[in-house]
C-alpha positions in Angstrom: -11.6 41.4 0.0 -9.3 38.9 -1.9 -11.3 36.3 -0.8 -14.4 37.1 -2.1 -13.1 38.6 -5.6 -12.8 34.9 -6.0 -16.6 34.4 -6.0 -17.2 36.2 -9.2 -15.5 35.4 -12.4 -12.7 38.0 -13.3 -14.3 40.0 -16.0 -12.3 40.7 -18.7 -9.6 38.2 -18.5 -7.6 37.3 -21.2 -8.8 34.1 -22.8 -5.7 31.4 -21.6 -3.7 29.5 -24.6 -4.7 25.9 -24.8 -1.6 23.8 -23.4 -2.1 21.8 -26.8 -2.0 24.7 -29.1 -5.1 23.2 -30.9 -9.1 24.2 -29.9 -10.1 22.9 -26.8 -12.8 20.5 -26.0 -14.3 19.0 -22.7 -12.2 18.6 -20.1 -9.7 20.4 -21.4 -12.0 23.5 -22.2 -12.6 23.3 -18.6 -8.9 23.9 -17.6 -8.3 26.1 -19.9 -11.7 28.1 -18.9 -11.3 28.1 -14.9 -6.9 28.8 -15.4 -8.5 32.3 -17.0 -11.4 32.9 -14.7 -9.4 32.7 -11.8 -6.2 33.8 -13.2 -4.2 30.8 -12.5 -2.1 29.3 -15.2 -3.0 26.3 -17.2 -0.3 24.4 -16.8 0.0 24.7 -12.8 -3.8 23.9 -12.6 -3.3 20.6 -15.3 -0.1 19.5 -13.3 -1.9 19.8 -10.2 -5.0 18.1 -11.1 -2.5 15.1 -13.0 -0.9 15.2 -9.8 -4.1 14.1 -8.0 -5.9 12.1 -10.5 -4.2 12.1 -13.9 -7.3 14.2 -14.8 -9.8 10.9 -14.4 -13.4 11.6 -12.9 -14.2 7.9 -11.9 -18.0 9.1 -12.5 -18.0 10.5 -8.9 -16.9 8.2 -7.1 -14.8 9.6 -4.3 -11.2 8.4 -3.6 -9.6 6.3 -0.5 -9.9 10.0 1.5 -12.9 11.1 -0.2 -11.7 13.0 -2.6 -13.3 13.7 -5.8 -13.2 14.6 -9.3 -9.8 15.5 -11.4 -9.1 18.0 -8.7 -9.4 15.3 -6.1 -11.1 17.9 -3.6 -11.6 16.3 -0.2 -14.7 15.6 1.8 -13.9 12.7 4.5 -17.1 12.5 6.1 -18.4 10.1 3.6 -15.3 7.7 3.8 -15.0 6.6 7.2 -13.3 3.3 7.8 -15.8 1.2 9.6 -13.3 -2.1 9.9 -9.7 -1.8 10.6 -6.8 -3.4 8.4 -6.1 -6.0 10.6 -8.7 -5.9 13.2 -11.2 -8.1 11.9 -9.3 -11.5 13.8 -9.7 -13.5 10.8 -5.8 -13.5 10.1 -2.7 -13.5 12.6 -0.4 -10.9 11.0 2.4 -12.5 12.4 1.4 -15.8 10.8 4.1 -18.0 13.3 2.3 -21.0 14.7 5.6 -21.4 17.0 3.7 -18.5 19.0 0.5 -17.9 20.3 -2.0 -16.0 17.6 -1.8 -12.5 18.1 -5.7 -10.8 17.4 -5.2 -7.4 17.4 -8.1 -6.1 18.7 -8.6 -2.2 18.1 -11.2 0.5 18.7 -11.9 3.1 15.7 -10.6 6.4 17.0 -13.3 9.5 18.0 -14.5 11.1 15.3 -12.4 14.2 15.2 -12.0 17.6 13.9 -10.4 16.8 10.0 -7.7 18.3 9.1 -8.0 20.9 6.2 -6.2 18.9 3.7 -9.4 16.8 4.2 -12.2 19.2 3.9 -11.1 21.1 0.7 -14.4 20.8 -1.2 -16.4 22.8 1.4 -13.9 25.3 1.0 -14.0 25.5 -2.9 -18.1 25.5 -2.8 -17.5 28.8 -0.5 -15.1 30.2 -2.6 -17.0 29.6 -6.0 -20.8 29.5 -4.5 -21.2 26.2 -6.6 -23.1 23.4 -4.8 -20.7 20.8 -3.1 -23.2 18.3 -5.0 -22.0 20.0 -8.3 -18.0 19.7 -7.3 -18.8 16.4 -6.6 -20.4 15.0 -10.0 -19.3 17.8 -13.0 -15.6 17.3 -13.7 -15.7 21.3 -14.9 -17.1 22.7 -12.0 -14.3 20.2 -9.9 -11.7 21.8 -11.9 -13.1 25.4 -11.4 -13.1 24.4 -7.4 -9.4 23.5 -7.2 -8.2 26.6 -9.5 -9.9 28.9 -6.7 -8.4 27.1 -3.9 -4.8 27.5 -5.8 -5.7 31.2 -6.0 -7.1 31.6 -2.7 -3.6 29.8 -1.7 -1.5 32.5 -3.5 -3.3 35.3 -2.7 -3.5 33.6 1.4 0.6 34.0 0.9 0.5 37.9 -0.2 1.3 36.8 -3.7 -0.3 38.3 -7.1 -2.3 35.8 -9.5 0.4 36.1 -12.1 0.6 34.9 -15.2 4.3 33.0 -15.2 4.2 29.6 -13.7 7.7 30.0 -11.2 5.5 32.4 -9.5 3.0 29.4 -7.8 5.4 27.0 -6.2 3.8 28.2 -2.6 0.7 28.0 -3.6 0.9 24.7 -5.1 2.7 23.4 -2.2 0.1 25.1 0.5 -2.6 22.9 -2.0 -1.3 19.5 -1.0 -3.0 20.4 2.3 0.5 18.8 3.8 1.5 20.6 7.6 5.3 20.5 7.2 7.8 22.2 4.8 9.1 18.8 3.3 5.7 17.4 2.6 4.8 20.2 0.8 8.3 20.4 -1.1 7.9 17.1 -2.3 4.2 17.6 -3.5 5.1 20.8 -5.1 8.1 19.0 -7.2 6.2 16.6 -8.7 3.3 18.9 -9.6 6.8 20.8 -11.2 7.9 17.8 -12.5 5.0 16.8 -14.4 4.9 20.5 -16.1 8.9 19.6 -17.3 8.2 16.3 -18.8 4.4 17.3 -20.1 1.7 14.8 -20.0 -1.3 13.4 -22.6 -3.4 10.8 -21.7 -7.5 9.8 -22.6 -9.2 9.7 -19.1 -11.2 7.6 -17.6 -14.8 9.3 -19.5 -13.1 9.2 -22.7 -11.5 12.5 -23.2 -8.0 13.3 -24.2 -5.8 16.0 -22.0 -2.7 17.1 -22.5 -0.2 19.5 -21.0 2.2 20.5 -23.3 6.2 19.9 -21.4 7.9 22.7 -20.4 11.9 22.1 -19.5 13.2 25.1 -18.6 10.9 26.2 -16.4 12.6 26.9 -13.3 10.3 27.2 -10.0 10.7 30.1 -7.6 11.2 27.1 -4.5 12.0 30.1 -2.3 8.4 31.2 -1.8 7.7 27.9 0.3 9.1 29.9 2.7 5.9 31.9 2.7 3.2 28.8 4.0 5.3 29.1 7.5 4.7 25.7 7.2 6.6 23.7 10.5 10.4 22.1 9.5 10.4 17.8 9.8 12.9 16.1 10.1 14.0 12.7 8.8 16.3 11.9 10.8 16.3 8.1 11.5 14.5 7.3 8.6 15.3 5.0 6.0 14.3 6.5 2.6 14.9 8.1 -0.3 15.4 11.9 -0.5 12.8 12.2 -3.3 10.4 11.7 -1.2 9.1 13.4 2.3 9.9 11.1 5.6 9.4 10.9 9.3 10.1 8.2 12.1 7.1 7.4 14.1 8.6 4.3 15.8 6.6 1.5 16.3 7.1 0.0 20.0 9.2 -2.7 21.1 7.6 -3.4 24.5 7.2 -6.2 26.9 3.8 -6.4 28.4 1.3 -8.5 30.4 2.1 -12.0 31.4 5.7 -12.2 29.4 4.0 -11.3 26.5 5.7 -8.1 23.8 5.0 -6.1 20.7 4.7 -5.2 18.5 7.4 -6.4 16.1 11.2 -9.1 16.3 14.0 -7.4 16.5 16.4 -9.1 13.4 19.5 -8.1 12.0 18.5 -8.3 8.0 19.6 -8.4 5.5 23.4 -9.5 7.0 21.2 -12.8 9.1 18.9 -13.0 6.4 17.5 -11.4 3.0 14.9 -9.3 2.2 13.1 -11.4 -0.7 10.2 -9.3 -0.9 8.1 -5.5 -0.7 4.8 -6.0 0.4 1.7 -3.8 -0.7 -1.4 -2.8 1.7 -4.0 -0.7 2.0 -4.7 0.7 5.7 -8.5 0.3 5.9 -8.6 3.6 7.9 -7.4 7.1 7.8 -4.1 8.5 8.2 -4.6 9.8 12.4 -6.3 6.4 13.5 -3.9 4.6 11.7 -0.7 6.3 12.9 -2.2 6.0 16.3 -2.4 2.3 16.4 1.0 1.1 14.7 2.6 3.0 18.1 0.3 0.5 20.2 2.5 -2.3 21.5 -0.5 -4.4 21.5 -1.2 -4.3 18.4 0.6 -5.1 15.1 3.4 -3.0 12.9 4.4 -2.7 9.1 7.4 -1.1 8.0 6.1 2.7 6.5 2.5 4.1 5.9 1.9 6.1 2.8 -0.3 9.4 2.9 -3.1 9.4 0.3 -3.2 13.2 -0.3 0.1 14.1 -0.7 2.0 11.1 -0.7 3.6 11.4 2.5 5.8 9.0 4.6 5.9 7.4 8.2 8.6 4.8 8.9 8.0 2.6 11.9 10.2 -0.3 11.8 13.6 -0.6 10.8 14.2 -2.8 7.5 16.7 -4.9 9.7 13.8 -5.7 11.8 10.6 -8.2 11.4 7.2 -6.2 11.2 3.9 -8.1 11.3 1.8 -7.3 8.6 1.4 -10.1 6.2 -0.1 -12.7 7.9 2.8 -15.3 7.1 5.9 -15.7 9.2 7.6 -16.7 6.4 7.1 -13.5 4.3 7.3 -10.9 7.1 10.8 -12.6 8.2 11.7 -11.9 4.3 9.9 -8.5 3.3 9.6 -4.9 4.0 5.6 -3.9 4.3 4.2 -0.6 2.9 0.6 0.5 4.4 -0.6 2.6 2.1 -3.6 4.9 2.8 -7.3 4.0 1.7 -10.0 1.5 1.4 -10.3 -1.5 -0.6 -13.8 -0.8 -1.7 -15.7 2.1 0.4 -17.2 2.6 -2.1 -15.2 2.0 -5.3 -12.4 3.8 -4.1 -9.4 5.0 -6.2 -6.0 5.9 -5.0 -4.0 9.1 -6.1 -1.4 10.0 -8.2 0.8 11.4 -5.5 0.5 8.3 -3.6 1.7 6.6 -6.1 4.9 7.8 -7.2 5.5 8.5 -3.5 5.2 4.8 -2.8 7.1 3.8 -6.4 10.4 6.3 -5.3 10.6 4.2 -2.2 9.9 0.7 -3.5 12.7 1.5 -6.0 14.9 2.5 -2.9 14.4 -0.5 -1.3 14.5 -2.7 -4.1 18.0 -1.6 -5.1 19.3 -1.4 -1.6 18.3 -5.0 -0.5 18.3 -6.7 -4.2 14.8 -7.0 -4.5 13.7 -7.7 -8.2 11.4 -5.3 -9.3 8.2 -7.8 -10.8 4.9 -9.2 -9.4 7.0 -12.3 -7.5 8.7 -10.2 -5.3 6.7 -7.3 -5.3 3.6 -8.9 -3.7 0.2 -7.2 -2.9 -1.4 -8.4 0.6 -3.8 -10.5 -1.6 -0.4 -12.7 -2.6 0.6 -13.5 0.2 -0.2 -16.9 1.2 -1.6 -18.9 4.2 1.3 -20.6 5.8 -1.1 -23.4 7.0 -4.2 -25.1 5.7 -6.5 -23.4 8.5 -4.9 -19.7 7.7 -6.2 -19.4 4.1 -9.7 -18.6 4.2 -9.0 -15.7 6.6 -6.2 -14.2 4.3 -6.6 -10.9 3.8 -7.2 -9.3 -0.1 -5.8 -5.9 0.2 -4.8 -3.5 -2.3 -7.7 -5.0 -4.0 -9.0 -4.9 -7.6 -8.6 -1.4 -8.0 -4.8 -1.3 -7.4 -3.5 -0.1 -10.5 -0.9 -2.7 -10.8 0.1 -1.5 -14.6 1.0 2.3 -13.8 2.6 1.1 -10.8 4.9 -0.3 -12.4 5.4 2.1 -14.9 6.8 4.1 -12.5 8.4 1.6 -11.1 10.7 1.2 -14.8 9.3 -1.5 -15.1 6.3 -1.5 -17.7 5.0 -5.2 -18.2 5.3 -5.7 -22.0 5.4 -8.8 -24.0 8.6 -10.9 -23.7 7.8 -13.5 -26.4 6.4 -13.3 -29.5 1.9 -13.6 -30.1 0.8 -17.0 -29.5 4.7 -17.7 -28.5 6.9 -18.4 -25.0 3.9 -20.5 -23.4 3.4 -18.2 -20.9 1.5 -14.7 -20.6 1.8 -12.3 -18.6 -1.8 -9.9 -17.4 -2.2 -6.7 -18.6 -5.6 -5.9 -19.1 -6.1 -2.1 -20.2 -6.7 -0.4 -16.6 -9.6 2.1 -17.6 -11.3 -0.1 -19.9 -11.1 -3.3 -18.3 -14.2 -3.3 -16.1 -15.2 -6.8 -14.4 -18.2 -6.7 -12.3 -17.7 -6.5 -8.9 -20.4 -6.3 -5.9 -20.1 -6.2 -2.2 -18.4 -3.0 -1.9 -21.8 -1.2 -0.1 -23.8 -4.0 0.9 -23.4 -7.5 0.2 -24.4 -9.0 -3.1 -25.0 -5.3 -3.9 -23.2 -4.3 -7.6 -20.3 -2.3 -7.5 -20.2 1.2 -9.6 -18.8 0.1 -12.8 -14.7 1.3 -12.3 -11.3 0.3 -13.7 -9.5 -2.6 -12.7 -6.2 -4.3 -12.6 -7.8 -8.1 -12.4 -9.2 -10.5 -15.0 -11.9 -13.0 -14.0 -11.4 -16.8 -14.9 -14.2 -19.2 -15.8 -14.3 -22.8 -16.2 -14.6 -23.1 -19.7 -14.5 -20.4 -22.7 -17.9 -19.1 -21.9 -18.5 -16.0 -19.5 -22.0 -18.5 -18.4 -19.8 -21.2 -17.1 -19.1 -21.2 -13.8 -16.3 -19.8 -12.0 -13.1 -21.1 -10.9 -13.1 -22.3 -7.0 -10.7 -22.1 -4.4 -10.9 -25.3 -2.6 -8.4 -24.0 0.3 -11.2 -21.4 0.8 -14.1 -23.6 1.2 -16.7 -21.4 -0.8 -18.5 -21.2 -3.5 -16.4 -18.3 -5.8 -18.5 -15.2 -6.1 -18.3 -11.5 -8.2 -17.7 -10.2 -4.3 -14.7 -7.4 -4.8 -13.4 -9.3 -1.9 -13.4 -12.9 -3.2 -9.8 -13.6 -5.0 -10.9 -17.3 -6.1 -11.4 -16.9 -9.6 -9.3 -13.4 -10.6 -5.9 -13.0 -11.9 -4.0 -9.7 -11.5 -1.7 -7.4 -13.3 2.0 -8.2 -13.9 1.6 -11.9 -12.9 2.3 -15.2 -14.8 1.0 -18.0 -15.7 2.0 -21.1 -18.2 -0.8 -21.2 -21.2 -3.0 -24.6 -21.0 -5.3 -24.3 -24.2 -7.1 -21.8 -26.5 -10.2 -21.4 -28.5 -11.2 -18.0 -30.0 -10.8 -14.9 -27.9 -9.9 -17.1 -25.5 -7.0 -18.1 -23.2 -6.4 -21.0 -20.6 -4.3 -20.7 -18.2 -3.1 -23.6 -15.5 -4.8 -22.1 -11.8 -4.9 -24.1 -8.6 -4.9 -27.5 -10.3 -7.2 -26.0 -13.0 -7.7 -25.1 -16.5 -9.0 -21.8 -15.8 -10.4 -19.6 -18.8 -10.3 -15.5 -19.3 -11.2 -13.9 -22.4 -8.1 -11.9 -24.1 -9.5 -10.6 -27.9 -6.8 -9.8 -30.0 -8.0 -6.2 -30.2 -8.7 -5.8 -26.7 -5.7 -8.3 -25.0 -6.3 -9.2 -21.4 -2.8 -10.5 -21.1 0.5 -10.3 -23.9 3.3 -13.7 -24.0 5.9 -14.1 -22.1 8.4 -16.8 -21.9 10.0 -18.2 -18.3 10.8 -21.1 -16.1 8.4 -23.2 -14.8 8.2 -26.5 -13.1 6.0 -29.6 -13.3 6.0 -33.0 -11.4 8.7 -35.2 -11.7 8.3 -38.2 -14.3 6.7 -40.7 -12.9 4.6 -38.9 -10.0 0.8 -38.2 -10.2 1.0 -34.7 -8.3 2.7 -33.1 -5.9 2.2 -30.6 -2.6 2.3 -27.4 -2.4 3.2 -25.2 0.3 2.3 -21.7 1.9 5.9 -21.1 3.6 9.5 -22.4 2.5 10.4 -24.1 5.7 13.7 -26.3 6.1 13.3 -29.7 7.0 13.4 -31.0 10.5 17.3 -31.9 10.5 18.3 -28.4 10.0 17.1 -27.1 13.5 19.8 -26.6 16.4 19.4 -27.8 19.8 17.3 -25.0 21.3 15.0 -24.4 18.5 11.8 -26.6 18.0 11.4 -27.8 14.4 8.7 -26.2 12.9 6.5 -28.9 10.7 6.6 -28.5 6.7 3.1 -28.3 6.4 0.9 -29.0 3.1 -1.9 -26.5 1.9 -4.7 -28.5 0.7 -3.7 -27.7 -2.9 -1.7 -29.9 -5.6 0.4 -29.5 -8.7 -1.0 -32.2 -10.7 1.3 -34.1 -13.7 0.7 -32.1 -16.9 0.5 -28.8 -15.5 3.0 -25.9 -15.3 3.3 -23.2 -12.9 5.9 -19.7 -13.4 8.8 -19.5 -11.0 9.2 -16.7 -9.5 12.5 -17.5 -7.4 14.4 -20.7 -6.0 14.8 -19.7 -2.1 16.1 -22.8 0.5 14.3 -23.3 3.1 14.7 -20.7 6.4 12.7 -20.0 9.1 13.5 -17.5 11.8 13.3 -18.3 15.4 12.1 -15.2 17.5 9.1 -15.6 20.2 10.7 -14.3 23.5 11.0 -10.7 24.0 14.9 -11.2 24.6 16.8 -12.1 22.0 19.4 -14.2 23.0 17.6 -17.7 22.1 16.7 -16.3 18.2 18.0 -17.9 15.4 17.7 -18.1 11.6 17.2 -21.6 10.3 18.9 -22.4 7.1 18.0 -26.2 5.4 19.7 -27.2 2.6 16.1 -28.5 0.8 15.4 -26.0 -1.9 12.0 -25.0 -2.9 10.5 -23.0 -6.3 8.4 -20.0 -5.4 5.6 -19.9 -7.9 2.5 -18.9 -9.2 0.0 -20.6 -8.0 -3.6 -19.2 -8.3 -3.8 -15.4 -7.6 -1.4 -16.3 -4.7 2.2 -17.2 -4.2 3.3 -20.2 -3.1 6.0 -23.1 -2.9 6.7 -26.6 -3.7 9.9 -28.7 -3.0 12.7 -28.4 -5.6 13.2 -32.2 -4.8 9.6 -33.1 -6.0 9.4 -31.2 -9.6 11.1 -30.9 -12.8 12.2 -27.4 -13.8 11.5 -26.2 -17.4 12.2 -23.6 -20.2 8.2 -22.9 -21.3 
């Protein structure tokens, strides 16, 4: 009988305060509207749906776990993973030509039952009787779906619908859809937390929301209890107790002819640092994906991050050597983060809960290991480069465009904001505004096919200061540049820094894999603010020099016992004239580890430095010895 008083609109409800105090509009009519038809309260169901989107729409598109609309209500069957994050066998994730290339080669899992916290949109269409077209496409009738689930989930716990927000931490936590205690704890306090700091932003359509803060409301925690939800434990894990944890270890195993997997065992950071966090996306849902990290066969990564609710699997220890990034180097100096989604199937967008989940951690880590907290060390996949000249066209481009590098950061503590003053410091630093900043993108359906038109952290560059001129190439990649969402050749990203080369109007160059590379940045519209930095250029007296996808030492430094790996140019160069940002000044290391026993490994310290900089929209290296470093 509960259930289906939740079909019909409760007659005679009280009309809800608007959470601004002020007459409500739009979106925000629609809160306040289905908080008083279903008798939940506005500020749980506005905290919720921030929670999962920040209240954006993105004009239907559905999220990384199909999820739509500012309720983010879930229907998985229309975003299946149809290629797997490093199945494709253009990149060796372990990136060590010492070693045989490692393939992975992996089978997409059975299509199986989903679990509920995946099929929440059939559920509100049966509790409302609106179409699931309709919850998919009207933002209102979204927001009227996820305030009956939250009062289908209080009522599910033998609670009333009352009017005093304490009274729905259960329900909120049943909501995330998360099967144990802590999950759901951790969900729950957030949604809290954003109803004791407030929130206002203009979403993605346009509209203005706001919840107005509430400090001293003090959540009745105890009625988690109620969900029965199972206990997890986090034992073994290495994170932070802000967010939710378990070990799923990945395997150390020896298998077929003297061949193991699927990560080195190291002792960081006493043998060697941790220089830097790496960002993926998982190209496949949470089950499959959890599945094949604890395959010895295949490949590892340090933690995987839940898309609905933010949770977290650890499966390597940060002492040891995952292989996720494709480059020896960086795995041997970086901690990797899987997070759930899809770089473009179709236009996907990743949540809210998600984020701060993965933010808590990466500032964990940072602190623990010394990592600084800024687009040098804090790498997405699509930095990382190829080690070798052969490696860089199969790189992989993961998080993707849609990666909202800006708010990342922002809840990181570290907001990118201008360091110099305008049209000052000879550097800038991109920050394009994320909602408005909508470069065309195809590819993400069907090859050469447009993209829906969606928010992006990236900024196109042209080869002169005209949007008609052609785009910037990537020689290492062989190819003609393209709009393709996957084709990094001629975009910059969010955070990262380049020295300025020229100017003329609304626009900005920028120096770019041996280029002067062009993006528009309007005064009244900025695609990037100054900055000021090191950088380095060639030495006096020298034409150009190389540059390098992997900071190796030179062959003197190797001990009898280890073969010396070769220093091996990428087919780019830093040309005389030009300046590039460093990012860090790192000597040159390599660790030694391709036997399944340990005894024979060894890190490799040289005493040539090299300058990590920014090269094109990747990372990369040149030799101390052959530049000249620079105040810009």
């Amino acid at each position: 009988m509960a259930s289906a008083a939740l079909l019909l609109p409760l007659l005679g409800a009280a009309p809800a305060t608007g959470a601004t105090g002020a007459p409500a509009t739009g979106l925000q009519q629609a809160f306040e509207d289905a908080a008083a038809e279903y008798q939940v309260p506005q500020s749980v169901l506005l905290a919720v749906s921030y929670l999962q989107s920040r209240w954006d729409a993105h004009a239907g598109a559905p999220s990384v776990t199909g999820g739509y609309g500012p309720m983010h209500l879930t229907d998985t069957r229309v975003a299946l993973a149809t290629a797997l994050h490093h199945g494709e066998g253009t990149e060796d994730p372990r990136g060590d030509d010492a070693r045989a290339p490692l393939h992975p080669e992996a089978e997409l899992p059975e299509d199986a039952e989903f679990p509920a916290r995946l099929r929440t949109l059939p559920k509100a269409a049966e509790l409302t009787g609106l179409s699931t077209e309709e919850l998919r496409s009207d933002p209102a009738a979204n927001v009227a779906g996820g305030a009956a689930l939250l009062a289908f989930a209080q009522r599910d716990l033998g609670e009333p619908l009352s009017a005093d927000p304490a009274d729905w931490y259960g329900a909120v936590a049943a909501f995330s859809g998360a099967e144990d205690s802590a999950t759901a704890a951790a969900y729950a306090n957030d949604v809290y937390d954003v109803i004791h700091t407030g929130a206002k932003r203009t979403t993605d359509a346009g509209e203005l929301v706001a919840l107005t803060a509430q400090p001293d409301l003090v959540p009745d925690t105890h009625r988690l209890r109620r969900t029965g939800l199972r206990a997890a434990s986090a034992a073994g894990t290495e994170c932070p107790r802000t967010v939710s944890c378990e070990w799923i270890p990945a395997p150390y195993e020896q298998f077929g002819d003297n061949d193991y997997g699927n990560h080195d065992l190291a002792d960081r950071p006493a043998s060697q640092s941790i220089k830097y966090i790496v960002i993926h996306d998982t190209e496949g849902g949470w089950e499959g994906v959890i599945n094949l990290v604890q395959d010895p066969t295949y490949v590892s990564w340090n933690y995987s991050l839940r898309s609905t609710d933010g949770h977290v699997a650890q499966h390597v220890k940060a002492k040891d050597v995952a292989w996720h990034a494709g480059n020896w180097y960086v795995n041997a100096k970086s901690i990797g983060l899987e997070h759930e989604g899809f770089l473009a199937f179709p236009d996907s967008w990743y949540t809210e809960a998600m984020y701060r989940s993965s933010a808590r951690l990466v500032t964990y880590l940072a602190a623990k290991y010394g990592v600084p907290l800024d687009r040098q060390h804090i790498l997405g996949h699509d930095n990382v480069p190829g080690p070798t000249t052969a490696t860089v066209p199969g790189m992989h481009t993961d998080p993707g465009p849609y990666w909202d590098w800006a708010h990342y950061f922002e809840l990181l503590g570290r907001p990118f904001t201008a360091t110099a003053p305008r049209g000052g410091g000879g550097l800038v630093t991109i920050r394009p505004q994320y909602p408005a900043n909508r470069p065309e993108y195809t590819g993400c359906v069907a090859k050469g096919e447009p993209c829906a038109a969606h928010g992006s952290s990236e900024v196109r560059l042209y080869s002169d200061h005209d949007e008609t001129s052609a785009l910037i190439k990537d020689i290492g990649l062989g190819t003609t540049p393209t709009t393709g969402v996957n084709d990094i050749s001629s975009r910059v990203s969010t955070g990262q820094q380049y020295a300025v080369a020229d100017r003329w109007g609304d626009w900005t160059a920028i120096w770019y894999l041996g280029q002067k590379a062009w993006f528009r940045n309007p005064a009244k519209q900025p695609a990037a603010v100054p900055a000021s930095g090191l950088v380095v250029t060639p030495k006096d007296g020298v034409d150009s020099v190389p540059v390098y996808g992997r900071a190796y030492p030179e062959a003197s430094a190797y001990p009898a016992g280890v073969p010396a790996q070769a220093v091996s140019p990428l087919p780019y160069r830093l040309p005389k004239g030009q300046k590039y940002v460093v990012g860090d000044t790192v000597p040159g290391e390599y660790y030694y580890a391709v036997t399944f026993a340990t005894g024979t490994h060894r890190v490799v310290v040289g005493k040539d430095l090299y300058y990590q900089i920014q090269y094109g929209h990747r990372v990369a290296f040149v030799r101390a010895a052959d530049v000249r470093l620079a105040s810009s």
